[in-house]
mmCIF file of the C-alpha atoms, coordinates in Angstrom:
data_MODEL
# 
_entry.id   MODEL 
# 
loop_
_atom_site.group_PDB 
_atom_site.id 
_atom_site.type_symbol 
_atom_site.label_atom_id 
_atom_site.label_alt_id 
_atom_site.label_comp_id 
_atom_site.label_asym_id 
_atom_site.label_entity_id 
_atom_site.label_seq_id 
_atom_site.pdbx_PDB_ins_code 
_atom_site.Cartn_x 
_atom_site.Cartn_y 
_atom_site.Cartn_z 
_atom_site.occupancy 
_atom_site.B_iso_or_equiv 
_atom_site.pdbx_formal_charge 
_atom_site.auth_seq_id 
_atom_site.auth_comp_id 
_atom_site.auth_asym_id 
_atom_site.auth_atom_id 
_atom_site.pdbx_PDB_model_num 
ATOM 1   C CA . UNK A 1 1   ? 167.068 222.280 264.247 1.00 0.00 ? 1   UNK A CA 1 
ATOM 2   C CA . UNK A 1 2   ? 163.277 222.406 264.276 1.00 0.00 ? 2   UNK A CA 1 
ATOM 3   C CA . UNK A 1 3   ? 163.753 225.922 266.616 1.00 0.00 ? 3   UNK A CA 1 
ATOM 4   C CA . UNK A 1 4   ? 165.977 227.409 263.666 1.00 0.00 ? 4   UNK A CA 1 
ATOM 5   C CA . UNK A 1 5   ? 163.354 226.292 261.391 1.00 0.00 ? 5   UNK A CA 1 
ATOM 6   C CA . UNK A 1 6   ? 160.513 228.305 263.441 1.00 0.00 ? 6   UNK A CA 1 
ATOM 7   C CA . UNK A 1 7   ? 163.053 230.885 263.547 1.00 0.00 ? 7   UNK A CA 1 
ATOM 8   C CA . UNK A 1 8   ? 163.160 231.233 260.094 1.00 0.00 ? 8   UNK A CA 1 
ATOM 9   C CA . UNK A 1 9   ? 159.693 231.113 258.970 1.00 0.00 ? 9   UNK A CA 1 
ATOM 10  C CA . UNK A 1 10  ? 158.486 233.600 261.826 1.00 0.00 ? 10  UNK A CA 1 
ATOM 11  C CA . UNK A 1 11  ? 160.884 236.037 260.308 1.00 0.00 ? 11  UNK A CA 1 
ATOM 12  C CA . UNK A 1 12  ? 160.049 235.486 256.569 1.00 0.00 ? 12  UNK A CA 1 
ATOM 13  C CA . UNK A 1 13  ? 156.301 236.057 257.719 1.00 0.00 ? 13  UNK A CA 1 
ATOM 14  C CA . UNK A 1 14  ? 157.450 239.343 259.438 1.00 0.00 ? 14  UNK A CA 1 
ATOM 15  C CA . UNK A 1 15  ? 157.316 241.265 256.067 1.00 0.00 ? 15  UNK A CA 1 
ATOM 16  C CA . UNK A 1 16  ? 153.661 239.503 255.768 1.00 0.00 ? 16  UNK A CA 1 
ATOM 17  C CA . UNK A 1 17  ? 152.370 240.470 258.727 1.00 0.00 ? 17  UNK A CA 1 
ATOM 18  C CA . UNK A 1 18  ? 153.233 244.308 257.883 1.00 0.00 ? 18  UNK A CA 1 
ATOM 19  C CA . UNK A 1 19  ? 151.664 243.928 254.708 1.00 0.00 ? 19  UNK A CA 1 
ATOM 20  C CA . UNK A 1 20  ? 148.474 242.874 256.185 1.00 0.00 ? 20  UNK A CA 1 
ATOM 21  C CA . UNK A 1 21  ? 147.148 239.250 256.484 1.00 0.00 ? 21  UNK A CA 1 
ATOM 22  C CA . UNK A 1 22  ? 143.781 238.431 256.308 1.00 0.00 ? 22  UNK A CA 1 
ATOM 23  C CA . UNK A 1 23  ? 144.360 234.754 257.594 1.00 0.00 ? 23  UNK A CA 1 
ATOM 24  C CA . UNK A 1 24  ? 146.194 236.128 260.673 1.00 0.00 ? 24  UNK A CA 1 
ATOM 25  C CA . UNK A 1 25  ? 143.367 238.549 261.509 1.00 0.00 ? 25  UNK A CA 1 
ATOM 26  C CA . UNK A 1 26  ? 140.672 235.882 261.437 1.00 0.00 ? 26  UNK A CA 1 
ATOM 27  C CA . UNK A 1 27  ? 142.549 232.575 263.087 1.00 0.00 ? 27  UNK A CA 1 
ATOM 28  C CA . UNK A 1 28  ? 142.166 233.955 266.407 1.00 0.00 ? 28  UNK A CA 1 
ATOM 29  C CA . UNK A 1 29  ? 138.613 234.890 266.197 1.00 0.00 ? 29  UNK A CA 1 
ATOM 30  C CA . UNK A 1 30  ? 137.901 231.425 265.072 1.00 0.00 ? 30  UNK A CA 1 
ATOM 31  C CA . UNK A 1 31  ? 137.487 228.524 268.826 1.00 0.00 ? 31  UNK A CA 1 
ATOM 32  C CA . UNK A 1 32  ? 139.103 225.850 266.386 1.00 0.00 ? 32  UNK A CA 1 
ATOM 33  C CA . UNK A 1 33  ? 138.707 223.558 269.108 1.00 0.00 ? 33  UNK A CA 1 
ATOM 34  C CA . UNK A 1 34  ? 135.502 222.775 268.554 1.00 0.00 ? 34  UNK A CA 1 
ATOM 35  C CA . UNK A 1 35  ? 136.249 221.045 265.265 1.00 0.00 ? 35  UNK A CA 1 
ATOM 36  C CA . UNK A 1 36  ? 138.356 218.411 267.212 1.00 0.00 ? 36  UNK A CA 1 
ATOM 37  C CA . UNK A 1 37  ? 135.761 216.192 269.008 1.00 0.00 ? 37  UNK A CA 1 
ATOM 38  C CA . UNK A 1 38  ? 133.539 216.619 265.956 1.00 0.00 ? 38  UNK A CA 1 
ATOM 39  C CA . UNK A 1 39  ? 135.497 214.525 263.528 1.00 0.00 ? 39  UNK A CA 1 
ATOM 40  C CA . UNK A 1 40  ? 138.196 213.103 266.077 1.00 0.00 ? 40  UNK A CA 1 
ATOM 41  C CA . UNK A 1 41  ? 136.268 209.574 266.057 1.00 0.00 ? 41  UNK A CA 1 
ATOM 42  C CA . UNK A 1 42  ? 136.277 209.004 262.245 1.00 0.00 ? 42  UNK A CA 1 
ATOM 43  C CA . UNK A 1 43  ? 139.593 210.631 261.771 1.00 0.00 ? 43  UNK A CA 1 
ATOM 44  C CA . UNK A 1 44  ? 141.571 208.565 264.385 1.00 0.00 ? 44  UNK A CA 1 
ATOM 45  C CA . UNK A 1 45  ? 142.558 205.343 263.105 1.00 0.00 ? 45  UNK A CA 1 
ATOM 46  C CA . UNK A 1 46  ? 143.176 203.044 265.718 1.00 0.00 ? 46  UNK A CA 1 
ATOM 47  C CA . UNK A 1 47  ? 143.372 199.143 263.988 1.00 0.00 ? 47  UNK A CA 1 
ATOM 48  C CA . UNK A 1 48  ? 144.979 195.513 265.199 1.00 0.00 ? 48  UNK A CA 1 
ATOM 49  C CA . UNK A 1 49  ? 148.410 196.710 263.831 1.00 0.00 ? 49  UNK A CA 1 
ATOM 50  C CA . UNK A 1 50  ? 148.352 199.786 265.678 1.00 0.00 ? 50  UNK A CA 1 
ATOM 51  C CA . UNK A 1 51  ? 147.611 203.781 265.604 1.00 0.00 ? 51  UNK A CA 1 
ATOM 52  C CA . UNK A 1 52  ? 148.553 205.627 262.259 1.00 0.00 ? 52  UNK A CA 1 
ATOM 53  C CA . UNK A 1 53  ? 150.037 208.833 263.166 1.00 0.00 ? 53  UNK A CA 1 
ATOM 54  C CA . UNK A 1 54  ? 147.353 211.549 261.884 1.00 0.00 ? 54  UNK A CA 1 
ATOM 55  C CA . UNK A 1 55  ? 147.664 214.992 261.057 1.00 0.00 ? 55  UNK A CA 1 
ATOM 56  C CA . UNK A 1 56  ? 145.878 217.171 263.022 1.00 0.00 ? 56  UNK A CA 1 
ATOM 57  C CA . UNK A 1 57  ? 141.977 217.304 262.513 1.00 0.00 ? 57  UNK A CA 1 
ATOM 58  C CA . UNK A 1 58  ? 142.151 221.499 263.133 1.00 0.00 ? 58  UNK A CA 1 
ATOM 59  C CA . UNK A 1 59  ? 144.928 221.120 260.175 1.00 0.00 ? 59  UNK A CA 1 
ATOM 60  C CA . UNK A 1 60  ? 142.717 219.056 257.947 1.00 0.00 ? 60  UNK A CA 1 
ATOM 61  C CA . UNK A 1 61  ? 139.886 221.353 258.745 1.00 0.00 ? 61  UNK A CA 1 
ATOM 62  C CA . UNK A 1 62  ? 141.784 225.010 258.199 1.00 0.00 ? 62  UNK A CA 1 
ATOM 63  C CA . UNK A 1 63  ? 142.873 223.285 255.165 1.00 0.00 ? 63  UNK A CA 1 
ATOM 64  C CA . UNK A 1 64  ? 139.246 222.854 253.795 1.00 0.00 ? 64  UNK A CA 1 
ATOM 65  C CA . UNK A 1 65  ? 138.494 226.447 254.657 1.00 0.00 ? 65  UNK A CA 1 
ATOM 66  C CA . UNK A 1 66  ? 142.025 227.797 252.663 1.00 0.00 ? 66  UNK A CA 1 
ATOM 67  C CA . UNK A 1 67  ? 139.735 225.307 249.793 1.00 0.00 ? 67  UNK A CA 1 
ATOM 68  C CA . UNK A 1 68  ? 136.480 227.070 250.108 1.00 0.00 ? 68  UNK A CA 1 
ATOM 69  C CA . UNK A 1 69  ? 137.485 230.485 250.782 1.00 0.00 ? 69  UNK A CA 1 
ATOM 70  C CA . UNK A 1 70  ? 139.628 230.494 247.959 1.00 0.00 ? 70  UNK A CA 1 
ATOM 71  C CA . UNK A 1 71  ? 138.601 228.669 245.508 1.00 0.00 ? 71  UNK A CA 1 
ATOM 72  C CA . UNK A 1 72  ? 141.213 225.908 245.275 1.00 0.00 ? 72  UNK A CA 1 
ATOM 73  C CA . UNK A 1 73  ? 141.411 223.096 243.955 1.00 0.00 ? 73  UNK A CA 1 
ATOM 74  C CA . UNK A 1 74  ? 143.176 219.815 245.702 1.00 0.00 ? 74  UNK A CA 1 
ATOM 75  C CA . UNK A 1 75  ? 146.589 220.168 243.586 1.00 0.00 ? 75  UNK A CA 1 
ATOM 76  C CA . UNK A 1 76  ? 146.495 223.730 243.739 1.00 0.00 ? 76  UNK A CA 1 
ATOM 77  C CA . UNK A 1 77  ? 145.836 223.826 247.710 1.00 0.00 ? 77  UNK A CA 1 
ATOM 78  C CA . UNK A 1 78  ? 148.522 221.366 248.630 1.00 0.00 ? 78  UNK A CA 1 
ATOM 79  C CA . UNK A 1 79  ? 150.862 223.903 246.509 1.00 0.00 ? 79  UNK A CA 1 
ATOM 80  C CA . UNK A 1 80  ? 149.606 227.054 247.923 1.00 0.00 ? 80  UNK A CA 1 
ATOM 81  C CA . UNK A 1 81  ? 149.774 225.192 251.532 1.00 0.00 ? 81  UNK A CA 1 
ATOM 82  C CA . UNK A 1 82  ? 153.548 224.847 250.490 1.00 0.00 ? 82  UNK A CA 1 
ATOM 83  C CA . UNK A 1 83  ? 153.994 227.587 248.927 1.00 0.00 ? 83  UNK A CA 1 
ATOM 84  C CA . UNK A 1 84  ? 152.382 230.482 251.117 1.00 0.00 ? 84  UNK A CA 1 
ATOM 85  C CA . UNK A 1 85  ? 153.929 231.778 253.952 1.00 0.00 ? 85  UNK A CA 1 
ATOM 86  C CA . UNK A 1 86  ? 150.360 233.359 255.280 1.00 0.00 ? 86  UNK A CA 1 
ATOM 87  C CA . UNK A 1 87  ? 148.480 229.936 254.696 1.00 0.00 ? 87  UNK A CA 1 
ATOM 88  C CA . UNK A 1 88  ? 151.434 228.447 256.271 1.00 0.00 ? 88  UNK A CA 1 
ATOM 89  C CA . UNK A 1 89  ? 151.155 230.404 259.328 1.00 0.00 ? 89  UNK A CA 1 
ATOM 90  C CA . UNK A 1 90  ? 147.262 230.021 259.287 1.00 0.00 ? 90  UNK A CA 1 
ATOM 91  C CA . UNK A 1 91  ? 147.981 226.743 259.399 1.00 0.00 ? 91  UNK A CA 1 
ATOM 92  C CA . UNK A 1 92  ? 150.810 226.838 262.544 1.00 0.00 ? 92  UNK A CA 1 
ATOM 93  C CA . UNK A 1 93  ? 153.545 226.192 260.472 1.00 0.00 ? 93  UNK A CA 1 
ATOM 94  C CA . UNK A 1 94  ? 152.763 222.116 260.903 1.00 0.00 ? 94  UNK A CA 1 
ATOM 95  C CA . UNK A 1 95  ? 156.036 219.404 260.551 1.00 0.00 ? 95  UNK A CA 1 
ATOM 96  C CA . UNK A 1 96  ? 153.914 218.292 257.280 1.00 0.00 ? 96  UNK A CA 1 
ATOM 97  C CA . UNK A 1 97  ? 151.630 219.733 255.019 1.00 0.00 ? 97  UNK A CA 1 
ATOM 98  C CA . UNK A 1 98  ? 148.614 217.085 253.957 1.00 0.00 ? 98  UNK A CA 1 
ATOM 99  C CA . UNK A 1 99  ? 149.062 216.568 250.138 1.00 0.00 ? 99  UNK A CA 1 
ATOM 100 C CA . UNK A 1 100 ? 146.322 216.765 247.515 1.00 0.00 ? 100 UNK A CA 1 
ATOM 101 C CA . UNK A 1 101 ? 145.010 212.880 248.433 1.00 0.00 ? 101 UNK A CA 1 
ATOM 102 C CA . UNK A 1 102 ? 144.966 213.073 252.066 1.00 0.00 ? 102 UNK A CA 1 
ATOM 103 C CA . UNK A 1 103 ? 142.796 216.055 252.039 1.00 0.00 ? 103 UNK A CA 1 
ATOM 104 C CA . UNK A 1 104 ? 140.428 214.831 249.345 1.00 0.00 ? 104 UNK A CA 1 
ATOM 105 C CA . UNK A 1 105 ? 139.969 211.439 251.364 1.00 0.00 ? 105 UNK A CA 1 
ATOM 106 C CA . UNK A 1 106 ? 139.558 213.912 254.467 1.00 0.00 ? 106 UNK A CA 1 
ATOM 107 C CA . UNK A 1 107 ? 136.757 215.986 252.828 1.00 0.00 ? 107 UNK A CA 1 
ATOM 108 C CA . UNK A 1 108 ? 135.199 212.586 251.489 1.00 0.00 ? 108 UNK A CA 1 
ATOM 109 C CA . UNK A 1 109 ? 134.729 211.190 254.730 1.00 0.00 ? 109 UNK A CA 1 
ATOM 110 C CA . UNK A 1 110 ? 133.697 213.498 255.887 1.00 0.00 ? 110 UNK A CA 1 
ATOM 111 C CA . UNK A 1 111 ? 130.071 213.839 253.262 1.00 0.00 ? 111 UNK A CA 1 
ATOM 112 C CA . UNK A 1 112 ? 129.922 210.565 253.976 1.00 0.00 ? 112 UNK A CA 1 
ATOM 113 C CA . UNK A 1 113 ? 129.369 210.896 257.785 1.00 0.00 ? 113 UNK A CA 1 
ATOM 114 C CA . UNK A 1 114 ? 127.517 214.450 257.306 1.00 0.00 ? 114 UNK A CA 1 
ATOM 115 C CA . UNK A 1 115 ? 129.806 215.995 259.619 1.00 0.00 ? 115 UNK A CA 1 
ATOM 116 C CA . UNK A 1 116 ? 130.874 218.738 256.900 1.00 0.00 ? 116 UNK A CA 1 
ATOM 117 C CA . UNK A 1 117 ? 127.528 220.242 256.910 1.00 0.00 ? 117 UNK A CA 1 
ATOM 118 C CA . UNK A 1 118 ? 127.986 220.619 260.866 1.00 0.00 ? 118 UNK A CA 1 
ATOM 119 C CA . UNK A 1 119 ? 131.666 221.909 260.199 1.00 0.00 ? 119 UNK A CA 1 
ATOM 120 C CA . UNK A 1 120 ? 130.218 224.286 257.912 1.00 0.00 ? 120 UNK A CA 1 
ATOM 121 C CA . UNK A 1 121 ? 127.335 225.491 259.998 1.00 0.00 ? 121 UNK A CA 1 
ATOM 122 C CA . UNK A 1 122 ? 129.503 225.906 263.045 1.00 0.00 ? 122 UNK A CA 1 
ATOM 123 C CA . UNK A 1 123 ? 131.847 227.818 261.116 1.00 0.00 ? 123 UNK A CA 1 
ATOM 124 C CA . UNK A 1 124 ? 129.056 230.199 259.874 1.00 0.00 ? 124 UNK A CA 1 
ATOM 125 C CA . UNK A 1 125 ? 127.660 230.844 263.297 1.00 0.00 ? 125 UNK A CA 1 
ATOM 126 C CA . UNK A 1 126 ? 131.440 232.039 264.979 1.00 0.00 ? 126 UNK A CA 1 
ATOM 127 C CA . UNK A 1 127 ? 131.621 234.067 261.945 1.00 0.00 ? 127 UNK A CA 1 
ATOM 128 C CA . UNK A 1 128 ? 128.114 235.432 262.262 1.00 0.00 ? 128 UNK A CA 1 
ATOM 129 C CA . UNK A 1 129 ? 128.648 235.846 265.846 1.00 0.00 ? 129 UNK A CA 1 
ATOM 130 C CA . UNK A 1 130 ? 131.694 237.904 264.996 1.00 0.00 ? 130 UNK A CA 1 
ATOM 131 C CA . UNK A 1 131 ? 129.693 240.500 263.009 1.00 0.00 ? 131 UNK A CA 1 
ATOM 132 C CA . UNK A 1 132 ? 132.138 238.942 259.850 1.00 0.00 ? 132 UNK A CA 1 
ATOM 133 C CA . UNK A 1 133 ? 131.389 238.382 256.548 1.00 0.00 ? 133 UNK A CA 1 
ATOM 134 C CA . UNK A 1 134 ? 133.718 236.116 254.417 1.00 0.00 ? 134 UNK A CA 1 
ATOM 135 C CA . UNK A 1 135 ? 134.330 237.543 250.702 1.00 0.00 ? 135 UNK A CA 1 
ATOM 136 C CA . UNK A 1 136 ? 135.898 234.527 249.193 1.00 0.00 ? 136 UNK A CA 1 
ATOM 137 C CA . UNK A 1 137 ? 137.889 235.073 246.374 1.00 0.00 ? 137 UNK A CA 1 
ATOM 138 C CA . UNK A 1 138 ? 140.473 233.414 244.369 1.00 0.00 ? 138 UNK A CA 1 
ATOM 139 C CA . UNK A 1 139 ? 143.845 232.404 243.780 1.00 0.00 ? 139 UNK A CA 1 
ATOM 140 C CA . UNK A 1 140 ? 144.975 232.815 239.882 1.00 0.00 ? 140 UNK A CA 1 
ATOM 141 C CA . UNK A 1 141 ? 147.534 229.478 238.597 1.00 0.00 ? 141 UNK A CA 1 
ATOM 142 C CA . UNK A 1 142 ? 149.176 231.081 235.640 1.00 0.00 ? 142 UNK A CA 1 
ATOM 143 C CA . UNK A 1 143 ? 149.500 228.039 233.376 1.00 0.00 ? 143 UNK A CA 1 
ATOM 144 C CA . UNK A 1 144 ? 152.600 229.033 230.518 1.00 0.00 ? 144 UNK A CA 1 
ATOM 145 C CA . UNK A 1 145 ? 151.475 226.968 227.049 1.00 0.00 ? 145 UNK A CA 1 
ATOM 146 C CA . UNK A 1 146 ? 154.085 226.866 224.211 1.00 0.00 ? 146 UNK A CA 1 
ATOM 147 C CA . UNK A 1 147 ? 152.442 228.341 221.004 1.00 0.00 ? 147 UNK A CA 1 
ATOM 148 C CA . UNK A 1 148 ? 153.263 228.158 217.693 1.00 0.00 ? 148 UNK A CA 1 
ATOM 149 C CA . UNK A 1 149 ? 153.564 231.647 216.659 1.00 0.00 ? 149 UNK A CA 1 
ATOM 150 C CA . UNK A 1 150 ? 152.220 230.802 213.170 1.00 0.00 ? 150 UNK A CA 1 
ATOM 151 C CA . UNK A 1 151 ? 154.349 232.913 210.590 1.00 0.00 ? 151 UNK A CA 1 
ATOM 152 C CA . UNK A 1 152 ? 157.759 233.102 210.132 1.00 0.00 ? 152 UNK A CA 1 
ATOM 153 C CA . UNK A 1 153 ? 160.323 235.927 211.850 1.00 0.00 ? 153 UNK A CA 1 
ATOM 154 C CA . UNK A 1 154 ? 160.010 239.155 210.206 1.00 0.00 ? 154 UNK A CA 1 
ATOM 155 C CA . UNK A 1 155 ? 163.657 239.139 209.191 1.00 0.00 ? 155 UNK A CA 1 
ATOM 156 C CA . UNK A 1 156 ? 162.932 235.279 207.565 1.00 0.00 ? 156 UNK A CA 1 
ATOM 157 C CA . UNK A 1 157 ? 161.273 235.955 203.665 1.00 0.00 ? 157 UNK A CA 1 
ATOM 158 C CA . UNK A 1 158 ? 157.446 234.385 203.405 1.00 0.00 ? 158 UNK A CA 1 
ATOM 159 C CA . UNK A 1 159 ? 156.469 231.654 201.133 1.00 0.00 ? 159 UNK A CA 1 
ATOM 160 C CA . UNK A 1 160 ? 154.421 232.148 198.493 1.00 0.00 ? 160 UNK A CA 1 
ATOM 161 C CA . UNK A 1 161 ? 151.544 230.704 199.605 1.00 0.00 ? 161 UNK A CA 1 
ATOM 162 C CA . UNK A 1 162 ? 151.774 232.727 202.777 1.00 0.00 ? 162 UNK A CA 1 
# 
């Protein structure tokens, strides 16, 4: 099933790809593995009762750069995340995509130990390295509000007081 899945996705991101991805162009540039060891020991949670499956630190981490490039905020990055087939495949198409509270928790532990700032520098300096420079930009939510259109139809007759 999971194959068919991969199938699928890979060929819905075809049409993407030919319209140009941004994501896709930058992902490989970016040694991702350098993230891992930097937050692996305050991300794996090893207790009495066992290990808690995780989701991948490189996940959590792409995930805070969709955030930042972007603009996003939590809600509206765990819908884009499910949503977009290019942050989707930015991602690597994961089993599960972290929702809005396990990213915030993953972004506040991570102030707390100061490893964002090193995330963050390290990220500049492939990038720099690279000759790149990252125009962020952002992601529009159109929000639809029922108004009161505040007169009557045109075929309806007006009250005298309007």
């Amino acid at each position: 099933m999971k194959s068919f899945e991969m199938y699928f996705m890979n060929k819905q991101y075809a049409r993407v790809k030919e319209l140009g991805d941004k994501l896709a162009e930058i992902n490989p540039l970016i040694d991702w593995g350098v993230f891992r060891p930097i937050v692996r020991e305050m991300y794996d949670n090893r207790t009495e009762r066992g290990v808690r499956p995780n989701i991948d630190e490189i996940v959590m981490i792409k995930m805070l750069v969709l955030q930042s490039w972007y603009g996003l905020s939590d809600p509206e990055l765990e819908r884009q995340a499910n949503d977009g087939i290019s942050f989707q495949k930015f991602l690597g198409f994961p089993e599960s995509i972290p929702d809005r509270s396990t990213v915030w928790a993953f972004r506040e532990r991570l102030i707390e130990t100061g490893k964002d700032e090193v995330i963050w520098e390290e990220l500049q300096k492939q990038i720099d390295s690279k000759g790149l420079k990252v125009k962020e930009g952002v992601i529009q939510d159109a929000t639809f509000i029922t108004a009161d259109p505040g007169h009557q139809r045109v075929n309806e007759p007006r009250r005298p007081e309007g």
